[in-house]
Structures are given as C-alpha cells and as structure tokens.
PyMOL Python script that loads the backbone (N, CA, C, O; Angstrom):
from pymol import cmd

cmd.read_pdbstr("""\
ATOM      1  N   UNK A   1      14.089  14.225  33.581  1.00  0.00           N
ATOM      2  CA  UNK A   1      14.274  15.449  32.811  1.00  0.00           C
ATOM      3  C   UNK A   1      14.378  15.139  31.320  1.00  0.00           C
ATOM      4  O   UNK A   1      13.690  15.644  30.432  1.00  0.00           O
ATOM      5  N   UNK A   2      15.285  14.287  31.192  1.00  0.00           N
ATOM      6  CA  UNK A   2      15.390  13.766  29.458  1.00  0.00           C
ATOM      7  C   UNK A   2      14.213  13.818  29.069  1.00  0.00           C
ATOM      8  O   UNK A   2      13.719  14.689  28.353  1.00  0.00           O
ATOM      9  N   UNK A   3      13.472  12.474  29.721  1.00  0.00           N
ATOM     10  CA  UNK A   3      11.921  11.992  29.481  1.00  0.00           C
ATOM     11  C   UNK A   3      10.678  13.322  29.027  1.00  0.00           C
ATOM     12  O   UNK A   3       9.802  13.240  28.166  1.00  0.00           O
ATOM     13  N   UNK A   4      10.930  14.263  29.761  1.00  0.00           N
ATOM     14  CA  UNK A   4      10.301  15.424  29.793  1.00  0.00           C
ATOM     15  C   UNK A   4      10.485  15.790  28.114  1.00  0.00           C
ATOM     16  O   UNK A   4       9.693  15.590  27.193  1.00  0.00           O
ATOM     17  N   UNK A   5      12.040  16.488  28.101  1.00  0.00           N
ATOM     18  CA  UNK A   5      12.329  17.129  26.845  1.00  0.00           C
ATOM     19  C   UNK A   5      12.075  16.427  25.707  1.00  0.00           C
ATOM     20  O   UNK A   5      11.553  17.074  24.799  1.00  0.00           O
ATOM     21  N   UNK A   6      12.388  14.860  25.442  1.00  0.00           N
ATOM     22  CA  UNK A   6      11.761  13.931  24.560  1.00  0.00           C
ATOM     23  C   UNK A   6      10.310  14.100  24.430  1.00  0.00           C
ATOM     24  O   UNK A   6       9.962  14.035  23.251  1.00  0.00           O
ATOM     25  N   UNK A   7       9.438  14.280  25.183  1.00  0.00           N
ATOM     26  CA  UNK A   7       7.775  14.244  25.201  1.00  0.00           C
ATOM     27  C   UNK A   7       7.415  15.482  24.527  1.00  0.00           C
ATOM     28  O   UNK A   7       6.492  15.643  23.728  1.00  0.00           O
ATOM     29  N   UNK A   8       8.469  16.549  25.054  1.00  0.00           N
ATOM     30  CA  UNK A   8       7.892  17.941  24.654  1.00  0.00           C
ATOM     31  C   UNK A   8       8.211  18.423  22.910  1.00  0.00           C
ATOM     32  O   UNK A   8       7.972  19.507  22.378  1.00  0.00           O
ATOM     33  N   UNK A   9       8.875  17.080  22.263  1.00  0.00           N
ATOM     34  CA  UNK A   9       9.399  17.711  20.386  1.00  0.00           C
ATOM     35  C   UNK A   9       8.191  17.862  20.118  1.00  0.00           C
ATOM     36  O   UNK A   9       7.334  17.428  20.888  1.00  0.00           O
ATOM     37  N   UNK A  10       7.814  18.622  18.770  1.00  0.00           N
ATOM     38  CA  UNK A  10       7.090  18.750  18.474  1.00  0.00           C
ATOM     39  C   UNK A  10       6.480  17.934  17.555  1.00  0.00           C
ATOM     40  O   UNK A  10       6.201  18.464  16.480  1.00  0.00           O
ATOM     41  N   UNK A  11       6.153  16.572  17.736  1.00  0.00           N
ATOM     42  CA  UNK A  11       5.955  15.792  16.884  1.00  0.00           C
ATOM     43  C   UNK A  11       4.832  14.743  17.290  1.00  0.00           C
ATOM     44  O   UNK A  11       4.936  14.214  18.397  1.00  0.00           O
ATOM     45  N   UNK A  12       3.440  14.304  16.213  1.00  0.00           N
ATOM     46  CA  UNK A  12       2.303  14.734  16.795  1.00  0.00           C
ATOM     47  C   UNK A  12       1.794  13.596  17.908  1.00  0.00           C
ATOM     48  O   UNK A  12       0.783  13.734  18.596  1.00  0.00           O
ATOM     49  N   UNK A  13       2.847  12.242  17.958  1.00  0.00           N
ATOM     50  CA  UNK A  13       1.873  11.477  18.816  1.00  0.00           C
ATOM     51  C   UNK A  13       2.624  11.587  20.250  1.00  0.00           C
ATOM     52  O   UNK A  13       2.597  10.691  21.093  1.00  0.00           O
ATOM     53  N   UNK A  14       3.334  12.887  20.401  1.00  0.00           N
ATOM     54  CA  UNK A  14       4.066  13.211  21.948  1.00  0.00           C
ATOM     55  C   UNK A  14       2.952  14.410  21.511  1.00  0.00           C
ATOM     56  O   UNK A  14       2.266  14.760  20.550  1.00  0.00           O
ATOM     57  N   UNK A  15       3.416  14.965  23.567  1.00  0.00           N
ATOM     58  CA  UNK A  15       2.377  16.130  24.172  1.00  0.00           C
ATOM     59  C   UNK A  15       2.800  17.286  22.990  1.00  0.00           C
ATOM     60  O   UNK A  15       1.889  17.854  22.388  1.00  0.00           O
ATOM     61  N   UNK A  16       4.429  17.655  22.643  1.00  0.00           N
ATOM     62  CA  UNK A  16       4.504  18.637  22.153  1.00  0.00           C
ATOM     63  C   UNK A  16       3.978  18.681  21.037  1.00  0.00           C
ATOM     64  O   UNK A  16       3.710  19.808  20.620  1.00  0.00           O
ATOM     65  N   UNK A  17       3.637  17.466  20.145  1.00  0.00           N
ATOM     66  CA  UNK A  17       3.248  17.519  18.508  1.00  0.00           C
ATOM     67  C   UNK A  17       1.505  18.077  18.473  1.00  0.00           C
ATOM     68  O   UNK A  17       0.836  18.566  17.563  1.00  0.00           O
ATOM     69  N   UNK A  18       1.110  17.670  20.203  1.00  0.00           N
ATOM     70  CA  UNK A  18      -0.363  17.585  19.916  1.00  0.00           C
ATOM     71  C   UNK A  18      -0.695  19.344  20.675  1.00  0.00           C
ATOM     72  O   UNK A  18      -1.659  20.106  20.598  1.00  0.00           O
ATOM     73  N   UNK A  19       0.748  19.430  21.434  1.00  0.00           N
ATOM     74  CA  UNK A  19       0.613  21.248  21.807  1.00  0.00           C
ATOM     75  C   UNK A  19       0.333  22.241  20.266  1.00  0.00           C
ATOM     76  O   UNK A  19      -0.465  23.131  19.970  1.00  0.00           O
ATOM     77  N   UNK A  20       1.404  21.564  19.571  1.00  0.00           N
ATOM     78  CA  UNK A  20       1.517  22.663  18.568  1.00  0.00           C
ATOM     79  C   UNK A  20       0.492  22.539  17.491  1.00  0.00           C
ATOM     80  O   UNK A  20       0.324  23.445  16.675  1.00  0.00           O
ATOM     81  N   UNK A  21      -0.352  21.179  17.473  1.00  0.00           N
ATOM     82  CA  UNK A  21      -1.494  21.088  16.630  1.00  0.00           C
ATOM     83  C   UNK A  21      -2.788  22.150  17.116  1.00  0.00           C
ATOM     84  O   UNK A  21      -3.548  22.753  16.358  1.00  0.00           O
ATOM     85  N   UNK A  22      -2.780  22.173  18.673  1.00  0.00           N
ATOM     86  CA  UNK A  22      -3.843  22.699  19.110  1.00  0.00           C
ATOM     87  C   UNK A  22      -3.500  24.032  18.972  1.00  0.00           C
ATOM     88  O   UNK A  22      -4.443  24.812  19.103  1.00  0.00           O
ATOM     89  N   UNK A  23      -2.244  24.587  18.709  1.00  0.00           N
ATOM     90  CA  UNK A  23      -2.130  26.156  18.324  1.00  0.00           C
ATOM     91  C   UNK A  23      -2.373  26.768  17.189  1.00  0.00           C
ATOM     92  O   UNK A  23      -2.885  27.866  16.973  1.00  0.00           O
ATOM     93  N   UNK A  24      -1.755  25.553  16.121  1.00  0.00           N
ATOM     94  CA  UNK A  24      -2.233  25.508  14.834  1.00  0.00           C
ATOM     95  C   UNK A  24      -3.511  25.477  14.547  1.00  0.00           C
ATOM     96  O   UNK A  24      -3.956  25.458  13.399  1.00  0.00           O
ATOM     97  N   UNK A  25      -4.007  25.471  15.315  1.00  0.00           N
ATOM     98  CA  UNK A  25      -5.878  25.260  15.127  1.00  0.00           C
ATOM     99  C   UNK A  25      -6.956  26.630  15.292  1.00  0.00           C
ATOM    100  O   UNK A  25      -7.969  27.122  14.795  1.00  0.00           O
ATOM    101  N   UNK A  26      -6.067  26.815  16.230  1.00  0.00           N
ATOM    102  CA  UNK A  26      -6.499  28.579  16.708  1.00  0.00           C
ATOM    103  C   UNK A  26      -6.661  29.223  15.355  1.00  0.00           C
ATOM    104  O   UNK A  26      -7.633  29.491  14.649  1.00  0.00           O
ATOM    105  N   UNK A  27      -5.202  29.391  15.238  1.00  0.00           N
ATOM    106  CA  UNK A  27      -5.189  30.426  13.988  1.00  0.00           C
ATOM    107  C   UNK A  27      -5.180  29.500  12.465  1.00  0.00           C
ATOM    108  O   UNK A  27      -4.189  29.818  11.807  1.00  0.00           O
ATOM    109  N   UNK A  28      -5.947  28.561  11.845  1.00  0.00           N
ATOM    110  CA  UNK A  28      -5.592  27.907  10.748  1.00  0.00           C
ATOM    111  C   UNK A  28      -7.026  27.195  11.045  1.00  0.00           C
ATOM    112  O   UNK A  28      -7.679  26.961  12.062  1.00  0.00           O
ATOM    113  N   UNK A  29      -7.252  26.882   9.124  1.00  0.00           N
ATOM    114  CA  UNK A  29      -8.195  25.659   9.348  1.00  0.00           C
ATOM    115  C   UNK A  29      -8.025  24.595   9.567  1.00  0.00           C
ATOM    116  O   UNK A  29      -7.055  24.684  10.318  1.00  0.00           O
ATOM    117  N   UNK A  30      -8.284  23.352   9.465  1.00  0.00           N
ATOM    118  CA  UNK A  30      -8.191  21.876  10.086  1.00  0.00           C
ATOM    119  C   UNK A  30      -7.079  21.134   9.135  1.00  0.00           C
ATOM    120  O   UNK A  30      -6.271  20.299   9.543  1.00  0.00           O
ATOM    121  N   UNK A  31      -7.203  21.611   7.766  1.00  0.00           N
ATOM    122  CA  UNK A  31      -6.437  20.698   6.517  1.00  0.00           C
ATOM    123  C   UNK A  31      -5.337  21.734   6.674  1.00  0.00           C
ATOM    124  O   UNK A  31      -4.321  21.108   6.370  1.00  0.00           O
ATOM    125  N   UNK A  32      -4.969  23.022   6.994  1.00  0.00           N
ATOM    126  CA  UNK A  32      -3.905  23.994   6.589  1.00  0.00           C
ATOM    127  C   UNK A  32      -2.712  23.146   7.844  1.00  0.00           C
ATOM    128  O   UNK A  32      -1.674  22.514   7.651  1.00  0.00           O
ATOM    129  N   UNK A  33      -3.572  23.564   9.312  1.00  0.00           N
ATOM    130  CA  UNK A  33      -3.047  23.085  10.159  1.00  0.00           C
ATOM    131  C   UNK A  33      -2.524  21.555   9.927  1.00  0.00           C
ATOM    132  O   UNK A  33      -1.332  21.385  10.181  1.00  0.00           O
ATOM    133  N   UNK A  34      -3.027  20.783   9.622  1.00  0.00           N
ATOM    134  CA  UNK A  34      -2.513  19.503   9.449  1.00  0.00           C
ATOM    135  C   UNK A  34      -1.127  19.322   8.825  1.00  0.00           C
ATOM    136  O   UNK A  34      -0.301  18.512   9.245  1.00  0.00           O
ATOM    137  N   UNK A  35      -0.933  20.195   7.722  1.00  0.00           N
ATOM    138  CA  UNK A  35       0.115  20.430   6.689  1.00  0.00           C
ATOM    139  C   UNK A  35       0.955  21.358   7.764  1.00  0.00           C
ATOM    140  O   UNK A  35       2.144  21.042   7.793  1.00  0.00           O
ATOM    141  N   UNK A  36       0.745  21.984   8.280  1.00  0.00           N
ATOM    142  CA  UNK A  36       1.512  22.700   9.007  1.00  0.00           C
ATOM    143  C   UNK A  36       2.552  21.805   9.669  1.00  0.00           C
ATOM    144  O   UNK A  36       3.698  21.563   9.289  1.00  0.00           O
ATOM    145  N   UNK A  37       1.965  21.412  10.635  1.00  0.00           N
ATOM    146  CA  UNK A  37       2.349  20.195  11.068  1.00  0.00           C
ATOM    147  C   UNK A  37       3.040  18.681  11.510  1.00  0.00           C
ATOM    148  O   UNK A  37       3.612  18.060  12.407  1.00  0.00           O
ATOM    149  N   UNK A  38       2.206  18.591   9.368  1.00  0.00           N
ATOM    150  CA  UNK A  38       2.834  17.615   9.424  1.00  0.00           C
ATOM    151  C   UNK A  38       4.891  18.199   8.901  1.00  0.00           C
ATOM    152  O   UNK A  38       5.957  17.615   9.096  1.00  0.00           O
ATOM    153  N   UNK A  39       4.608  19.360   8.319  1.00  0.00           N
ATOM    154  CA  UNK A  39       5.927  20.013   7.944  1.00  0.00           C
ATOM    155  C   UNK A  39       6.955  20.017   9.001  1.00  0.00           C
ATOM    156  O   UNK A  39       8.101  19.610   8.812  1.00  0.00           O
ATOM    157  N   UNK A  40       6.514  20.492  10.132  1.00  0.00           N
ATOM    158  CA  UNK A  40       6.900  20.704  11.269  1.00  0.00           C
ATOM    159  C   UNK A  40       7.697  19.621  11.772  1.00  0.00           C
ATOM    160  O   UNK A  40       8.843  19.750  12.203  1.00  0.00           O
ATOM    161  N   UNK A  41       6.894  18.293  11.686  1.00  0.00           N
ATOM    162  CA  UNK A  41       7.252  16.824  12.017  1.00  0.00           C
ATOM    163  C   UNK A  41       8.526  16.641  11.752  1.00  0.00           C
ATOM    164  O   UNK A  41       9.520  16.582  12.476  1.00  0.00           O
ATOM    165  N   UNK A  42       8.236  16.494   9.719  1.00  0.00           N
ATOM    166  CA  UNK A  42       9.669  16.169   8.975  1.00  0.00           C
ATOM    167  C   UNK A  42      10.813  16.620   9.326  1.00  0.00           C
ATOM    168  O   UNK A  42      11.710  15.812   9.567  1.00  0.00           O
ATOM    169  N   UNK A  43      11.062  18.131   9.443  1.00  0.00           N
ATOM    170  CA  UNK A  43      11.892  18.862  10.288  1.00  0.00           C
ATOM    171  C   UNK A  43      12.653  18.699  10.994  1.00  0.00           C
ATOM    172  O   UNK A  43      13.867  18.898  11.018  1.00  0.00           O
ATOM    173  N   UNK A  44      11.818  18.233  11.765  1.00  0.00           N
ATOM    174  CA  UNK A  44      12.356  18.253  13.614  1.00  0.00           C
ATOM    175  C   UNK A  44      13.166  16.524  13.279  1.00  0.00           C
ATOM    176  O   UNK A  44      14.218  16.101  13.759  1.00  0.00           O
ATOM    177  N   UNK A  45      12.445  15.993  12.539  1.00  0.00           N
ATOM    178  CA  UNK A  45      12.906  14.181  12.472  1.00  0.00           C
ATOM    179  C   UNK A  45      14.337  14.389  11.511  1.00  0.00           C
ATOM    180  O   UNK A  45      15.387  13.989  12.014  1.00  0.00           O
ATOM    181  N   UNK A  46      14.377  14.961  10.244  1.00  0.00           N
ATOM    182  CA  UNK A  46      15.498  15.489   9.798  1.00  0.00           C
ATOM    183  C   UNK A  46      16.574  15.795  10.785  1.00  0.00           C
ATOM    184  O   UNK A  46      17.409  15.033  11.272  1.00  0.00           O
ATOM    185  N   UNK A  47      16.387  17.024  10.972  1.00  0.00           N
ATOM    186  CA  UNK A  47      17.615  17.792  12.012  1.00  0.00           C
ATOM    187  C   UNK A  47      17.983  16.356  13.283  1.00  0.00           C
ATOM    188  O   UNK A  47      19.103  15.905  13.520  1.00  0.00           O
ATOM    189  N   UNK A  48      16.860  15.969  13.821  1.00  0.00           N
ATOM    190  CA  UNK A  48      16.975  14.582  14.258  1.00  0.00           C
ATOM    191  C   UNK A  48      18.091  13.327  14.181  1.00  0.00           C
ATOM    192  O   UNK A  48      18.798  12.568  14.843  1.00  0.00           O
ATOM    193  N   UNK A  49      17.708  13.692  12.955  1.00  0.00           N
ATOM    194  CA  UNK A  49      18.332  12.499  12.022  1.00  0.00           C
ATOM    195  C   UNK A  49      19.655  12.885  11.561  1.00  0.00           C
ATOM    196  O   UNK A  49      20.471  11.964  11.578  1.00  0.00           O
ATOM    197  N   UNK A  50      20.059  13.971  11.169  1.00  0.00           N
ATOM    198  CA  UNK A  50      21.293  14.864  11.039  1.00  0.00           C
ATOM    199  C   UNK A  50      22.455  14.570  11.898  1.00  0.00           C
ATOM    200  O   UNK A  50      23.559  14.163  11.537  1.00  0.00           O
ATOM    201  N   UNK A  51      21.966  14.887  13.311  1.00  0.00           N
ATOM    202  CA  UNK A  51      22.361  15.072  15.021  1.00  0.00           C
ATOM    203  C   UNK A  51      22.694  13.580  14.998  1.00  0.00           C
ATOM    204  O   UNK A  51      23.744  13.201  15.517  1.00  0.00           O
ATOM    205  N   UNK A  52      22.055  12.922  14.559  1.00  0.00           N
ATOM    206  CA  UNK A  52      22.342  11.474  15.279  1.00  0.00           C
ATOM    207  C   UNK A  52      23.405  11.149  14.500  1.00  0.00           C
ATOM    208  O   UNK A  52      24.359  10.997  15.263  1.00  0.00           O
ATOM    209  N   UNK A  53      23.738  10.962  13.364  1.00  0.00           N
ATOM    210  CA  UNK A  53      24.025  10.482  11.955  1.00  0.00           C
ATOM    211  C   UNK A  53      25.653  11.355  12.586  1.00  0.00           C
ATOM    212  O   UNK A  53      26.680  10.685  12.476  1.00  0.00           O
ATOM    213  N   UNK A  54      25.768  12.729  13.177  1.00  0.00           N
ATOM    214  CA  UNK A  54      27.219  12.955  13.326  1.00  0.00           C
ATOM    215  C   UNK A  54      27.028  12.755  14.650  1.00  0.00           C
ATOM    216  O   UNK A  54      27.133  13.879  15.139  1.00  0.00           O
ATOM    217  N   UNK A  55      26.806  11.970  15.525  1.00  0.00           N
ATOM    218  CA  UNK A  55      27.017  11.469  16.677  1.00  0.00           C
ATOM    219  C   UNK A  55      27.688  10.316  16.451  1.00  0.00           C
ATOM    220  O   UNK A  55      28.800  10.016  16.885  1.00  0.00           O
ATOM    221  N   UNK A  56      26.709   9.448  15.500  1.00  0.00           N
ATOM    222  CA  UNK A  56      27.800   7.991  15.391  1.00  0.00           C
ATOM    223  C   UNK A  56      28.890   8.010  14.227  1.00  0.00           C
ATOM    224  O   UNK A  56      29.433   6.956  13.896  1.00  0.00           O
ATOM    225  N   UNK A  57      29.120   8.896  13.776  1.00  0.00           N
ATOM    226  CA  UNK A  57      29.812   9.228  12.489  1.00  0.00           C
ATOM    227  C   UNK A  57      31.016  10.059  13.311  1.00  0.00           C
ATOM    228  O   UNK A  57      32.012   9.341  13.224  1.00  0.00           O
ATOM    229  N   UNK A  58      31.287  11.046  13.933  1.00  0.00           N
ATOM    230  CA  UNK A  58      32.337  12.013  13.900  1.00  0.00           C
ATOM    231  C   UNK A  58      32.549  12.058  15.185  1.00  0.00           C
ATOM    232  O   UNK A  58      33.516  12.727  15.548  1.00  0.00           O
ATOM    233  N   UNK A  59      31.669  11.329  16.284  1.00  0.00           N
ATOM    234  CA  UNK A  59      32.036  11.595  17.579  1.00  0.00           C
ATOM    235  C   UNK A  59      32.226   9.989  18.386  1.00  0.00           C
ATOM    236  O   UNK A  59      32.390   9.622  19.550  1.00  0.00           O
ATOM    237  N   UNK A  60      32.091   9.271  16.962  1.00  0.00           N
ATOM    238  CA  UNK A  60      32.699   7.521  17.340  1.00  0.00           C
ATOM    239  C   UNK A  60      31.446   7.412  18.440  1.00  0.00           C
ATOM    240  O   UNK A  60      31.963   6.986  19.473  1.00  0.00           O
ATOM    241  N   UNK A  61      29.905   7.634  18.671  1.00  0.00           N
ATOM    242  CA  UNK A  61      29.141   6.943  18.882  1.00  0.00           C
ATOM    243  C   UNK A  61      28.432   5.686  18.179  1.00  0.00           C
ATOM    244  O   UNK A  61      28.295   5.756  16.958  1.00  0.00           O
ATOM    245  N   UNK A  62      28.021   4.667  18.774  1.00  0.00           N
ATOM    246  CA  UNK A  62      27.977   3.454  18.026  1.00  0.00           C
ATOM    247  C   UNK A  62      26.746   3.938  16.942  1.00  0.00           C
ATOM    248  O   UNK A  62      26.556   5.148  16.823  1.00  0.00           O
ATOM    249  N   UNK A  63      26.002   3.083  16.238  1.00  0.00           N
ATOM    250  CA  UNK A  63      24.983   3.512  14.996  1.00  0.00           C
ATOM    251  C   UNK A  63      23.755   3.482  16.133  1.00  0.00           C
ATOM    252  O   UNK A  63      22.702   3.204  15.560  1.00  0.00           O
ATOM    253  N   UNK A  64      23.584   3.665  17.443  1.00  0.00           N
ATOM    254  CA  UNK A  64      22.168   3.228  17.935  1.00  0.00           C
ATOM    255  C   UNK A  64      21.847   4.652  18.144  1.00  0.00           C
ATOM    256  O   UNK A  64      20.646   4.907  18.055  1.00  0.00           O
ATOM    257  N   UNK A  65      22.484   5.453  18.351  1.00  0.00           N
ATOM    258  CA  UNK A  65      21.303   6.674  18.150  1.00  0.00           C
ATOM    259  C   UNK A  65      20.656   6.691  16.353  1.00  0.00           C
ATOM    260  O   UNK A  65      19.452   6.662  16.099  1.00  0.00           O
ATOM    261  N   UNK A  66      21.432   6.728  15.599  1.00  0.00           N
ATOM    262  CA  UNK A  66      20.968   6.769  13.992  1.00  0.00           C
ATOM    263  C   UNK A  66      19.362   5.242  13.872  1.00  0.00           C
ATOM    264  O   UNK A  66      18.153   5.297  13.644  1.00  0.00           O
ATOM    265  N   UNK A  67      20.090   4.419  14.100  1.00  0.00           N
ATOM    266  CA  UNK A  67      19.208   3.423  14.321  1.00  0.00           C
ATOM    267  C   UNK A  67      17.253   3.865  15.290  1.00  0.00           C
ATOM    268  O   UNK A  67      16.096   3.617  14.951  1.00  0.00           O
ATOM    269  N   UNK A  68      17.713   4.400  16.206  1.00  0.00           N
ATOM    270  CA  UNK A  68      16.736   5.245  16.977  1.00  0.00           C
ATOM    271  C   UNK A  68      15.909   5.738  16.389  1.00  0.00           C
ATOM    272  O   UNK A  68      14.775   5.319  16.159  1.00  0.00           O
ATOM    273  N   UNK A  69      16.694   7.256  15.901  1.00  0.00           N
ATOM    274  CA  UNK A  69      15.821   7.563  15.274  1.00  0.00           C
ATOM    275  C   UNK A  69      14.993   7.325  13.656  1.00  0.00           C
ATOM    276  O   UNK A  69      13.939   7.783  13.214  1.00  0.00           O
ATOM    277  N   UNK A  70      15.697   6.695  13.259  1.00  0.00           N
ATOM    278  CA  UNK A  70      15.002   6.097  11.942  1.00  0.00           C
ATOM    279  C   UNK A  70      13.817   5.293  12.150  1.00  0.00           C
ATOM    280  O   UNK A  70      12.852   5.328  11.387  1.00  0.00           O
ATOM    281  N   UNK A  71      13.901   4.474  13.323  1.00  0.00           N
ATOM    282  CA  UNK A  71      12.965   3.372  13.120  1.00  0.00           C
ATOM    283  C   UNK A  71      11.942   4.673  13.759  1.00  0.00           C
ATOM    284  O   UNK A  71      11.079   5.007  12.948  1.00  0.00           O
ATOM    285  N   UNK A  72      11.919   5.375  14.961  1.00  0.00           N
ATOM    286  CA  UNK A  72      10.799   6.895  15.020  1.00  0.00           C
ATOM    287  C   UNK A  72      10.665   7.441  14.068  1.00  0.00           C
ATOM    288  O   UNK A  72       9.889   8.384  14.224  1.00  0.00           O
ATOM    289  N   UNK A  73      10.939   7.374  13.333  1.00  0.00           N
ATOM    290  CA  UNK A  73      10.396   8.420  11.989  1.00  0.00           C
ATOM    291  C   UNK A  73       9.839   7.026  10.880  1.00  0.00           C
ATOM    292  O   UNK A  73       9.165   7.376   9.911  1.00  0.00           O
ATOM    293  N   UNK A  74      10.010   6.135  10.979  1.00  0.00           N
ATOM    294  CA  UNK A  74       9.005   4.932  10.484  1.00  0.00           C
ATOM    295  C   UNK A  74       7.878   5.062  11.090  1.00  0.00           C
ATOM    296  O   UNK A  74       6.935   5.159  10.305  1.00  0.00           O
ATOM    297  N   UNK A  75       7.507   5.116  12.574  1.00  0.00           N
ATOM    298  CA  UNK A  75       6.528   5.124  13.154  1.00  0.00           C
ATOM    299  C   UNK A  75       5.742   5.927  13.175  1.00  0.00           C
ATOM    300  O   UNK A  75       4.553   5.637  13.307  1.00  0.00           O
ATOM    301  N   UNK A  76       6.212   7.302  13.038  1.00  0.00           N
ATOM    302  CA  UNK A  76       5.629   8.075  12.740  1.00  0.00           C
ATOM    303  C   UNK A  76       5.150   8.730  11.518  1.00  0.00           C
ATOM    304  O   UNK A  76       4.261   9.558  11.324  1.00  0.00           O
ATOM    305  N   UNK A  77       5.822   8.249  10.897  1.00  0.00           N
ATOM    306  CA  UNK A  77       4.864   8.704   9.059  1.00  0.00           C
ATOM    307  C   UNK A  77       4.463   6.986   9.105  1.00  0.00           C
ATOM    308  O   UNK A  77       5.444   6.354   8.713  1.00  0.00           O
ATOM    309  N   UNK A  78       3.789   6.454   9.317  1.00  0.00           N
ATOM    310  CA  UNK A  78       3.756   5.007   9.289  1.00  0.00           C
ATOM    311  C   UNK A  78       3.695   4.208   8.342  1.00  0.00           C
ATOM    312  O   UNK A  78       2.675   3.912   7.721  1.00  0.00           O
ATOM    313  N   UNK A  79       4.904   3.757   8.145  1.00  0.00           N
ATOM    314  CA  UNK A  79       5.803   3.107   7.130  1.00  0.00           C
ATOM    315  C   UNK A  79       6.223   1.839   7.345  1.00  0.00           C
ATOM    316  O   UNK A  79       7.221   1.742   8.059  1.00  0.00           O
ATOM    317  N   UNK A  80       5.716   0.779   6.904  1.00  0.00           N
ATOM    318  CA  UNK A  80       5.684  -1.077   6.982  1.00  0.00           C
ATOM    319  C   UNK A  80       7.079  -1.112   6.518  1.00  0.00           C
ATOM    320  O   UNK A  80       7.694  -0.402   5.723  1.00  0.00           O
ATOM    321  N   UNK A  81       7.440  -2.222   7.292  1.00  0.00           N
ATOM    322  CA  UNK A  81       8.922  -2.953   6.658  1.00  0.00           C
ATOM    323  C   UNK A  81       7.977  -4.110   6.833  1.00  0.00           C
ATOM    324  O   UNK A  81       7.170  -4.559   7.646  1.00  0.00           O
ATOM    325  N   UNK A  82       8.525  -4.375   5.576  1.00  0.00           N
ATOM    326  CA  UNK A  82       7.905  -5.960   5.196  1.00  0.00           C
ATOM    327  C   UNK A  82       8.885  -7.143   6.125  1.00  0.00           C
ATOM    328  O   UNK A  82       9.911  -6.657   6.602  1.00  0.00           O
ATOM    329  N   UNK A  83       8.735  -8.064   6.299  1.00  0.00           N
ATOM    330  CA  UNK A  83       9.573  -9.073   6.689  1.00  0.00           C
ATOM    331  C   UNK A  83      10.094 -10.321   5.268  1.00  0.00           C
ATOM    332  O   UNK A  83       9.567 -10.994   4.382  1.00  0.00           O
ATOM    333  N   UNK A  84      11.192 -10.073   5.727  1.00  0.00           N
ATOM    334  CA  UNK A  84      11.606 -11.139   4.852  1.00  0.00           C
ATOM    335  C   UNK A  84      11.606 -12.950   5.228  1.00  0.00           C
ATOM    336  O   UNK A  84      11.990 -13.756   4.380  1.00  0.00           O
TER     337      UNK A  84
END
""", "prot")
cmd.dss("prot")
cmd.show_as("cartoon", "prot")
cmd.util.cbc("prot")
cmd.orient("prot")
C-alpha cells in the first residue's frame, strides 16, 4: 500500500508525475505543460521536504526521512554532488 501511494506523487519519473504530464498535455502545449509540471514537482518535493524536516525536528525522528528526501529531489532535478 505505501509502495502504491509513493508511485502515485506527482512527480515525473513515478506513474503519478507521468499521469499528470499526460493530462497536462490534453489541455496545454508541450513547453506550457512541461512548466506546469515541472512547478508541480517543486511543490510536492517542498511540502515533502517541510513534512520530513518536522518529523526529525519536533517529533524526535532521526534525520533519515530529511536525508530521503533531499537526496530525491537531487535526483530528480538532476543535480551532481561532486566527490571529494
């Protein structure tokens, strides 16, 4: 069930990011939709990122949800960490 609801965010390289691209397409052109989108992404990774950030902050969860999702939102705007 988790697995499910994780697949279904709307974010584009899960089913839901590529649901809501193909709706965006209907009604939008190809570059509007994209921006749509990609807006949509930031969003959802924000509020994301929010949720996690007072999970390990105010509800004494360790930093691995925050950790989680940061390095997903690297991957997904795809963003190099260099190695030191």
């Amino acid at each position: 069930f988790l697995q499910s609801v994780y697949n279904l965010l709307p974010i584009y390289p899960l089913d839901g990011g590529r649901a809501v691209r193909a709706v965006c397409l209907l009604f939008f052109c190809d570059s509007t939709a994209k921006k749509i989108c990609a807006g949509l992404e930031t969003v959802v990774l924000v509020v994301l990122l929010i949720i996690s950030t007072i999970l390990s902050v105010f509800l004494k969860y360790s930093i691995f949800p925050s950790l989680v999702v940061i390095i997903y939102l690297l991957r997904v705007k795809n963003i190099k960490i260099p190695c030191i």
